[in-house]
C-alpha positions in Angstrom: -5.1 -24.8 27.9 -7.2 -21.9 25.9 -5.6 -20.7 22.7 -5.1 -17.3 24.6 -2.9 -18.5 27.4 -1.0 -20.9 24.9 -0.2 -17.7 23.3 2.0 -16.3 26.2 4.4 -19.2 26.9 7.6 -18.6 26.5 10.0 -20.5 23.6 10.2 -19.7 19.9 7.2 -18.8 17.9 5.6 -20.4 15.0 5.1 -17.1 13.1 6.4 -13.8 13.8 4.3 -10.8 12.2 5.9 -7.3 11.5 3.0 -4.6 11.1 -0.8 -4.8 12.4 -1.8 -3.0 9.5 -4.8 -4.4 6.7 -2.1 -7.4 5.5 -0.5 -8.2 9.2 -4.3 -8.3 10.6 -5.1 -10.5 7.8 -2.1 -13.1 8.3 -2.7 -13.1 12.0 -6.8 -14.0 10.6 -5.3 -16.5 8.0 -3.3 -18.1 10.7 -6.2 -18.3 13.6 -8.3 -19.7 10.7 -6.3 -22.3 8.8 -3.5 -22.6 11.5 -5.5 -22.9 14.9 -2.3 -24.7 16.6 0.3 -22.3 15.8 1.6 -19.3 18.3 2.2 -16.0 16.7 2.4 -12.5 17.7 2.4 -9.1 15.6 4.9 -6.6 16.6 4.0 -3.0 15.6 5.7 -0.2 16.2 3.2 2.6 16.8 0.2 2.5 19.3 -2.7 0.9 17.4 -4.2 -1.3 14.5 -4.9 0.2 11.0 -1.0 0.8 9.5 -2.0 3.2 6.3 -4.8 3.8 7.5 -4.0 5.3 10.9 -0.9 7.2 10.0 -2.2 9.2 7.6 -5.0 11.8 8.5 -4.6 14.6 5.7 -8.6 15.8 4.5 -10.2 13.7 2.5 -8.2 10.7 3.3 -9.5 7.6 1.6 -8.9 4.3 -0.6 -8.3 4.6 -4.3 -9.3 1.2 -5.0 -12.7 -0.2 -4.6 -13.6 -1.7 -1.0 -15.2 -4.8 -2.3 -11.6 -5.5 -3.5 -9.8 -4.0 -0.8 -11.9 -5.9 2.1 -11.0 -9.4 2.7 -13.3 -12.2 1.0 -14.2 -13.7 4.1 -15.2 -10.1 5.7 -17.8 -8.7 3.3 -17.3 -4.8 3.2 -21.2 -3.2 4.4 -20.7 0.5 3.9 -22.5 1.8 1.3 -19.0 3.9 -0.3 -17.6 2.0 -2.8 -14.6 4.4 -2.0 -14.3 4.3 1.7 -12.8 7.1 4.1 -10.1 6.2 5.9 -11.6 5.8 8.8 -13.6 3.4 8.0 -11.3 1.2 6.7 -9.3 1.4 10.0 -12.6 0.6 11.9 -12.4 -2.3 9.3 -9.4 -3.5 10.2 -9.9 -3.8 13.3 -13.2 -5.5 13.8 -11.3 -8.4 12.0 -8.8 -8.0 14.8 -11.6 -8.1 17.5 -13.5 -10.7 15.7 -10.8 -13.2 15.7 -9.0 -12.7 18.5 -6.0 -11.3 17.1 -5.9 -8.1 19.1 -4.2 -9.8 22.3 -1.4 -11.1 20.5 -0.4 -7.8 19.1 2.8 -5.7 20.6 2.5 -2.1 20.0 5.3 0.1 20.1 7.5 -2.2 18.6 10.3 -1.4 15.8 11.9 -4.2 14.6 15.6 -3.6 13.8 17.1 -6.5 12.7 16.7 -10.0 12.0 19.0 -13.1 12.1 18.2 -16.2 10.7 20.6 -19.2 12.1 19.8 -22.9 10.0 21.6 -24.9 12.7 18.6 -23.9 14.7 16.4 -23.3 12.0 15.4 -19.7 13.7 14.8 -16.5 13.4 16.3 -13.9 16.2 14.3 -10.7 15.8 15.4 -7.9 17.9 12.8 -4.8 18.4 13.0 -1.5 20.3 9.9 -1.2 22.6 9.3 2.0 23.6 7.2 3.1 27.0 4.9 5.8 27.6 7.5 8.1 28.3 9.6 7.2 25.4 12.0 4.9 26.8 13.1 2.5 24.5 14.7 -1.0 25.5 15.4 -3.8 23.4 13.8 -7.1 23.2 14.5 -10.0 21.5 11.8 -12.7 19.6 12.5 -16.1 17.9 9.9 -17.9 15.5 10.1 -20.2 13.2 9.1 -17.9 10.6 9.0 -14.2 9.6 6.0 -12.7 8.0 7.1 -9.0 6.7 3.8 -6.7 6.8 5.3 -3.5 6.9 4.4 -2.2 3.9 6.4 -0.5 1.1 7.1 2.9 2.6 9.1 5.0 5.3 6.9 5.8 8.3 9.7 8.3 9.3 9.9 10.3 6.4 7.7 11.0 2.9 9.9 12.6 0.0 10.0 15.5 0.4 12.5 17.6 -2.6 14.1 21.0 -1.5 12.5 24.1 -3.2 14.3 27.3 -3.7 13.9 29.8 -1.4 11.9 27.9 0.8 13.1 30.0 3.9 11.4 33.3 2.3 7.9 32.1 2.4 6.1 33.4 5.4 3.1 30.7 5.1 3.0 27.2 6.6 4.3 24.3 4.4 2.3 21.0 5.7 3.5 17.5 4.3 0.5 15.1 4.0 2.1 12.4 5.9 2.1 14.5 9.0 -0.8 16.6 9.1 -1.5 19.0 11.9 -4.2 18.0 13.5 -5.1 22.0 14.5 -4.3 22.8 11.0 -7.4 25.9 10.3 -7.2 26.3 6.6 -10.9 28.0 6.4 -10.6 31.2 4.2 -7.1 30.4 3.1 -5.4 30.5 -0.1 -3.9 26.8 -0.7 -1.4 25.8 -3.0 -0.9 21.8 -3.6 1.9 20.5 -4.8 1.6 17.2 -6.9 -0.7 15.7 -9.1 -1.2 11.9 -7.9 -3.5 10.0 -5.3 -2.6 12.3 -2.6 -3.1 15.5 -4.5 -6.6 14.8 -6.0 -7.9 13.7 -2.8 -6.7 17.0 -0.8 -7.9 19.4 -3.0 -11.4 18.5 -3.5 -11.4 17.9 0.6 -9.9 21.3 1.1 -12.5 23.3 -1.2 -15.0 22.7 1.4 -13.6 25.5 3.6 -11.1 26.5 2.2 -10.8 30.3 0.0 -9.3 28.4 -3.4 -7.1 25.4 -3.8 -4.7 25.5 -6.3 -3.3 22.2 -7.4 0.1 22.4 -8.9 1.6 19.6 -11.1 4.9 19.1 -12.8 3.2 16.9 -15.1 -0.4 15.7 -15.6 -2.0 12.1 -14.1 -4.8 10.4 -15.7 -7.7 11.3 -13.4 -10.9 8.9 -13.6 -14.3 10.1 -12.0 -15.4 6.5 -10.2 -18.8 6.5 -8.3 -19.1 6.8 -4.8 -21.2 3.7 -4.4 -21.8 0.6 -6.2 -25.1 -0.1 -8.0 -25.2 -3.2 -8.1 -23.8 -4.3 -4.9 -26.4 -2.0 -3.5 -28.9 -4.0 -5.7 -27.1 -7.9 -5.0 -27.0 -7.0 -1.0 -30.9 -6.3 -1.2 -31.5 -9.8 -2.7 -28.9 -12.3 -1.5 -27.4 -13.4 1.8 -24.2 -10.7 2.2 -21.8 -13.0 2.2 -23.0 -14.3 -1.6 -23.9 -10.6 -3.0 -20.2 -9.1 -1.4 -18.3 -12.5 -3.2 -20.4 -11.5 -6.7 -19.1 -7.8 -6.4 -15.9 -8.5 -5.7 -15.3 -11.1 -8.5 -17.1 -8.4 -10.8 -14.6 -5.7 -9.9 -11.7 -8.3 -10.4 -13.0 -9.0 -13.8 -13.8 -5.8 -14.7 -10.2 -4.4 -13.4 -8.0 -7.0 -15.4 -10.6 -6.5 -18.7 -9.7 -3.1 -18.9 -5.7 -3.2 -17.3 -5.0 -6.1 -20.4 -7.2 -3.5 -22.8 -5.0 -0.6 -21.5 -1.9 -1.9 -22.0 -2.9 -4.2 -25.5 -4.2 -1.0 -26.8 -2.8 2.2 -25.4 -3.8 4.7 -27.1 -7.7 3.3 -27.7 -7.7 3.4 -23.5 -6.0 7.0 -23.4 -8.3 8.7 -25.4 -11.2 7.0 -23.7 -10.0 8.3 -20.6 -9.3 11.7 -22.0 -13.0 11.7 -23.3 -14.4 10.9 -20.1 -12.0 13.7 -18.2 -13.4 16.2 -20.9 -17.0 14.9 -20.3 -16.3 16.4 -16.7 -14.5 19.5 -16.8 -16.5 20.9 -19.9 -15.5 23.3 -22.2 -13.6 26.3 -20.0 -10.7 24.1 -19.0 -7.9 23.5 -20.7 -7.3 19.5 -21.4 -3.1 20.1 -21.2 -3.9 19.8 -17.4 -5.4 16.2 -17.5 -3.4 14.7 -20.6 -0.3 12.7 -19.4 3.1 11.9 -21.4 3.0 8.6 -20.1 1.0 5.4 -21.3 -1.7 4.7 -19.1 -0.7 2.3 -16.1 2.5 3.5 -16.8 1.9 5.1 -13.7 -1.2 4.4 -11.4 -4.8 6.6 -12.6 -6.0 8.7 -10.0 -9.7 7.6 -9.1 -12.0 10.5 -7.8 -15.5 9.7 -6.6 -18.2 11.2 -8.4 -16.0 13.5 -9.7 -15.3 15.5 -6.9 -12.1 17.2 -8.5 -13.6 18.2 -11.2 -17.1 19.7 -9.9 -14.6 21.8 -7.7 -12.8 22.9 -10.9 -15.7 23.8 -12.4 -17.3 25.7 -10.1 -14.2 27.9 -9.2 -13.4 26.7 -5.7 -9.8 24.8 -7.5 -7.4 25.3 -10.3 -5.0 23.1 -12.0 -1.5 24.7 -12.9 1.1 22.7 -14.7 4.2 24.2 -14.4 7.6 23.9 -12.7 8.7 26.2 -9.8 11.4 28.3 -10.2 11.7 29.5 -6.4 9.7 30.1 -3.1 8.5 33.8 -2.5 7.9 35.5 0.2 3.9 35.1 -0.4 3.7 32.1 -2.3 5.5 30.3 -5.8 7.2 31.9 -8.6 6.7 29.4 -11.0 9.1 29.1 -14.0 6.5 30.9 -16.7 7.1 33.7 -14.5 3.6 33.7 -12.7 3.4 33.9 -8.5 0.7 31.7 -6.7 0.2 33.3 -3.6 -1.0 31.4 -0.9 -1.2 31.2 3.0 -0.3 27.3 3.3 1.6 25.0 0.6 1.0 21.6 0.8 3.7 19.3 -0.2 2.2 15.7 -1.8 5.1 15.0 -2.8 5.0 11.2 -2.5 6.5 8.6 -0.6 9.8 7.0 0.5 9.6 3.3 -0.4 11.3 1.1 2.1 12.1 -2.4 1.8 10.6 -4.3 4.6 10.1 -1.7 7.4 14.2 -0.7 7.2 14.5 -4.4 9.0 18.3 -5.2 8.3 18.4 -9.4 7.7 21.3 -11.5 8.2 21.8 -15.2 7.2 24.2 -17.1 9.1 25.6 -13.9 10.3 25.9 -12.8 6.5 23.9 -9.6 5.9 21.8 -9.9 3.0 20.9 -6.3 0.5 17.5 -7.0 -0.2 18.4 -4.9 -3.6 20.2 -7.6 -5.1 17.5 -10.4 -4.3 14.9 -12.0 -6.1 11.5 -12.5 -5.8 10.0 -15.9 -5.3 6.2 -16.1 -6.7 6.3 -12.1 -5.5 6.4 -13.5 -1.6 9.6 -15.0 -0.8 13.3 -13.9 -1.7 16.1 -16.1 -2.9 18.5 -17.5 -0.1 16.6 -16.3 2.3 14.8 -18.8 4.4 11.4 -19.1 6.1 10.5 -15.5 5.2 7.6 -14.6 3.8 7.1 -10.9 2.4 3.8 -9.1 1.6 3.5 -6.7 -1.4 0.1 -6.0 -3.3 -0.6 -4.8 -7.0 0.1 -2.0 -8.4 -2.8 -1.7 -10.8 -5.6 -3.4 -8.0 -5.9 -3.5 -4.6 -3.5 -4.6 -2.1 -5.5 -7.1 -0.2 -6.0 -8.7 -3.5 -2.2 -10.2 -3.3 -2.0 -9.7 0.6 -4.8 -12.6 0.9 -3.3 -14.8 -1.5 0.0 -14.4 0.3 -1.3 -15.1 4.0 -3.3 -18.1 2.4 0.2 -19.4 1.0 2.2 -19.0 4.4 -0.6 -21.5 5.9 -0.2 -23.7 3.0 3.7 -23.7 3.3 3.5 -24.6 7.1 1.0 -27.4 6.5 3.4 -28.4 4.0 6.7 -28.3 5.9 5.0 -30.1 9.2 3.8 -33.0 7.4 6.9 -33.9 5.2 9.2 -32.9 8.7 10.6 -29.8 7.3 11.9 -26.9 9.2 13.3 -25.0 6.7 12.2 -23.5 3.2 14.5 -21.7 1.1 14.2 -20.3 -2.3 17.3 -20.9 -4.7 18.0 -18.4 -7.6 18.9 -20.3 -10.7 22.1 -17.7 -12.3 19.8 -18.0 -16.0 17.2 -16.0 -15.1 17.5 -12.3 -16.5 17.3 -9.7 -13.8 13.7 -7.5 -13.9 12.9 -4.5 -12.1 10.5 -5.4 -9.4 7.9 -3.2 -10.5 7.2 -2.3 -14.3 6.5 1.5 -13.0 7.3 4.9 -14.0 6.2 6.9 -11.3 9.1 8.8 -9.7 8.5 7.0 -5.9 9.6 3.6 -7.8 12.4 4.4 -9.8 13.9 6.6 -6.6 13.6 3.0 -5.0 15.0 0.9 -7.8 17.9 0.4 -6.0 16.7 -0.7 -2.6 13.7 -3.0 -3.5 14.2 -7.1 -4.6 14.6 -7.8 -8.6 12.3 -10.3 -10.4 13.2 -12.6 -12.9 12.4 -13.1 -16.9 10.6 -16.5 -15.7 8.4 -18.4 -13.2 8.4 -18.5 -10.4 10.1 -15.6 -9.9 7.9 -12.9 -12.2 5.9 -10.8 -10.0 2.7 -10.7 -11.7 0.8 -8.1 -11.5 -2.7 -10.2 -12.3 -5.0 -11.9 -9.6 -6.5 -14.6 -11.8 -2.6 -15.9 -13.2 -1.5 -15.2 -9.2 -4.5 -17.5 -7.8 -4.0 -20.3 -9.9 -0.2 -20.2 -9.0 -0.5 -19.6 -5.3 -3.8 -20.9 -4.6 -3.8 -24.8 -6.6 0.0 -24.6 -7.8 2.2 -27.1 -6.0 4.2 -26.0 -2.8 7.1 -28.5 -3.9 7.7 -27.1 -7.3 11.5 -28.1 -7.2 12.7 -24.2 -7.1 11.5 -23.9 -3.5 14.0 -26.2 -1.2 13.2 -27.9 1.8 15.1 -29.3 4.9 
């Protein structure tokens, strides 16, 4: 019997996979690679691959981490952008999905809804609502031996999205990024942007290309770093070596490189911060006033804001945008009153507001018919959660790229069911020991993370249950560290 048709018996599954976004695609490859006998499927709840990558299509859209990072190891990134376009990261993710196979065993349209985990069968029930093309929704019903949570860390349904004053007196369209019109015309418009972080710097410089002016307004200021556009050196390595050898020497530089500086930036704050507030007023020149690009915070307090080449500020400079850092005091009929008293008119207001963090795709889990809040557990090696077994939960860095953490994970969940089937185990369960100090998951000041405090798992004051946010500690941990480690119990 082929792989393909063993797929589509019935009984439980060996893995269940929520999402077919860049770290579901990449457990489903982790599995067909280093588990070749197990079933799995991936249950996704819109109508194609790419998660992030296909649900957002705002201008400009693109990765703020380095694609040599952000690909997989095994799946050497060939594009000459060293800051890809979303597209072509989608297109990414799913030639890994063609290329192994993986496409087949993927059911769109999808949203799981609960799951219910039962240790006298040593199962998980997972219920979904699949929807039909003419949006008829029925429930159907999975079991697997384990969960594998790849939904990411945010609200498909909803970005945040604060009330304004006097929104219903402005006559222009207000757009949120995370749902774009795609017949949006904004040539020979006035634009005004609200926000200053990933989102917003990627917009503007986007919108300039058609656009009359785009104004970008921030509460507060983000560190903004110019990155280039393509890598040199990979450029040079792939020239020279086989691409698999010159794309495994990049990415290890741009590990290196990212931690030197992360551990610099947060040994020696204020060195870093005026190093990156010398390079921001290398770029704007001498016309623009630095109060716009000059944070509060510490930097990696919050995330920096990468722009490629400097797209932001060559638009600044030239005229076509404009920073304002102000608060708004109300909606007008024609655009902003801001609190200094000025008005920014404008004929669409974009809201990059942020997100909505989620915990696990809003799935609500039960054990033994006792519902767990995800809020008040911990994090196991930042991929499992205490007392909850055979679950394993994807979440990337914070200060590098996701995939770093997503590949390590899926790497771990192969290693774990190696490890159960030859000792006989069926069931692996993390136990929180009561002496460890509660942490907050993420060590973040940006307002999408403490909105979400409450709602995302805690981490403890000690391994294994730090969440580290460094590859090199994480590999040695996940990668060579045992699987028996006496915190994680089996059955």
């Amino acid at each position: 019997m082929s792989r393909q048709q063993e797929q589509f018996q019935p009984g439980p599954l060996d893995v269940l996979i929520i999402g077919a976004g860049l770290s579901g695609i990449g457990a489903a490859r982790a599995l067909t690679d280093q588990c070749p006998d197990k079933r799995y499927l991936i249950l996704e709840r819109r109508n194609a691959i790419g998660g992030t990558w296909d649900l957002f299509r705002y201008p400009g859209i693109r990765s703020d981490s380095d694609m040599y990072t952000l690909s997989y190891s095994y799946k050497p990134w060939t594009h000459r952008k060293a800051i890809a376009d979303g597209p072509d990261i989608k297109r990414y993710i799913e030639d890994i999905a063609e290329e192994a196979g993986i496409t087949h065993n993927i059911r769109f349209q999808r949203r799981v809804t609960h799951a219910s985990w039962s240790s006298r069968e040593a199962l998980w029930s997972v219920t979904a609502l699949a929807t039909d093309e003419l949006g008829n929704e029925r429930e159907e019903r999975f079991q697997a031996r384990l969960l594998s949570v790849c939904a990411g860390y945010y609200s498909y349904d909803e970005g945040y999205r604060p009330a304004f004053p006097n929104e219903q007196a402005y006559t222009g369209q207000i757009i949120h990024p995370q749902f774009w019109p795609s017949d949006l015309d904004y040539a020979g418009k006035r634009v005004v942007v609200i926000g200053s972080g990933a989102t917003a710097v990627t917009l503007v410089p986007a919108m300039t290309q058609t656009a009359a002016h785009v104004t970008m307004l921030q509460r507060s200021p983000s560190y903004v770093v110019a990155r280039p556009l393509e890598d040199g050196l990979a450029q040079r390595l792939q020239k020279w070596l086989p691409l698999p050898i010159a794309h495994r020497l990049t990415r290890w530089k741009n590990i290196l490189v990212s931690a030197f500086f992360f551990k610099l930036a947060r040994n020696k704050p204020e060195l870093f911060k005026e190093r990156l507030l010398h390079m921001a007023r290398a770029q704007i020149g001498p016309g623009i006033d630095m109060k716009h690009f000059t944070p509060s915070y510490k930097p990696w307090d919050q995330r920096l804001c990468a722009v490629p080449n400097g797209d932001l500020f060559h638009d600044i400079r030239a005229g076509r945008a404009s920073v304002v850092t102000d608060t708004i005091d109300s909606f007008t009929e024609k655009g902003i009153r801001l609190t200094s008293g000025e008005e920014l008119e404008a004929d669409i207001i974009v809201t990059a507001t942020g997100l909505k963090l989620n915990a696990m795709g809003d799935v609500e889990i039960s054990v033994d018919d006792k519902p767990m809040v995800l809020g008040e557990c911990m994090s196991y090696k930042g991929m499992m959660l205490s007392d909850i077994p055979n679950l394993i939960l994807t979440f990337g860095y914070t200060n590098a790229s996701w995939t770093l953490k997503a590949e390590l994970t899926s790497n771990y969940t192969c290693r774990l069911l190696r490890h159960m089937d030859r000792k006989g185990y069926r069931i692996a369960v993390p136990r929180r020991d009561p002496a460890v100090n509660v942490e907050p998951f993420l060590n973040f000041t940006s307002g999408y993370v403490q909105r979400a405090a409450g709602i995302l798992p805690k981490q403890g004051n000690r391994r294994p249950w730090q969440v580290h946010q460094n590859y090199l500690q994480d590999k040695l941990t996940i990668q060579y560290g045992r699987v028996d480690d006496g915190v994680l119990q089996f059955q």
